[in-house]
Each structure stands twice: as C-alpha cells, then as structure tokens.
C-alpha positions in Angstrom: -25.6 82.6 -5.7 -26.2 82.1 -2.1 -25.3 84.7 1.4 -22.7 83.8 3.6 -22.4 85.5 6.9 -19.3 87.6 8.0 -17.4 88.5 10.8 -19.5 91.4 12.0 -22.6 88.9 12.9 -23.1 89.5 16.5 -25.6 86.1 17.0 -28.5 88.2 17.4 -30.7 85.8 15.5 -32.9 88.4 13.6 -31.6 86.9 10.1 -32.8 83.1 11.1 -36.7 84.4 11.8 -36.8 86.6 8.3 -35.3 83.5 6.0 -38.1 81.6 4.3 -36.0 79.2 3.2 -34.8 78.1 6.9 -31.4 77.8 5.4 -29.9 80.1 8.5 -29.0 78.1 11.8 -26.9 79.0 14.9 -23.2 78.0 14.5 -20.7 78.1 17.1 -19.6 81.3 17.0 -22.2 82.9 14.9 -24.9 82.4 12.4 -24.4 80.6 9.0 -25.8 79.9 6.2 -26.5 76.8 4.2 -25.9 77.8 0.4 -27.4 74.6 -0.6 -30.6 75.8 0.8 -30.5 80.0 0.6 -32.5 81.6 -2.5 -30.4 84.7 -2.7 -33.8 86.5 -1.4 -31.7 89.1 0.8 -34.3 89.0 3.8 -31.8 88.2 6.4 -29.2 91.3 4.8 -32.4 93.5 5.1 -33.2 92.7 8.7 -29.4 92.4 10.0 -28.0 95.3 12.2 -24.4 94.7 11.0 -24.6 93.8 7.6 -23.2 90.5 8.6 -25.1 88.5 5.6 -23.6 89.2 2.2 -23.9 87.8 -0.9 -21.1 85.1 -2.1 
C-alpha cells in the first residue's frame, strides 16, 4: 500500500531527497506521491516535519 501526502505538507522538499524510489515530485500546491511507484518504505514520513506523508 503506497503514502499519500496530506494537507499539512508545507513543500519543504525533505521527503523527495529521502525516497529511493523517486516516486515523490513537486505538485502544485504541495508534494505527491506516485503510488504506482512508492514501496511503502516510510523514508519520506521519517524525514517530514509535519507528518504530511501517511500511509493509504
């Protein structure tokens, strides 16, 4: 099951450098995530200074 990113993500960009998988990318109005692409690995929850990335 992949991480989506919630409200509270203040496009800091800390979550994009920690994903190994590159499946975090700068949308509009904050960061999402592709769940095609994310391995439920939790880097970018462990790194993020709101808690913005969850798991789905």
């Amino acid at each position: 099951m992949a991480y989506f990113i919630n409200s509270e993500c203040i496009s800091c960009g800390a979550c994009e450098a920690e994903c190994p998988a590159g499946a975090i990318s700068a949308g509009d109005d904050s960061y999402v995530i592709d769940a095609d692409a994310c391995t439920d690995c939790g880097s970018c929850a462990e790194v993020c200074p709101t808690g913005a990335p969850n798991p789905a």
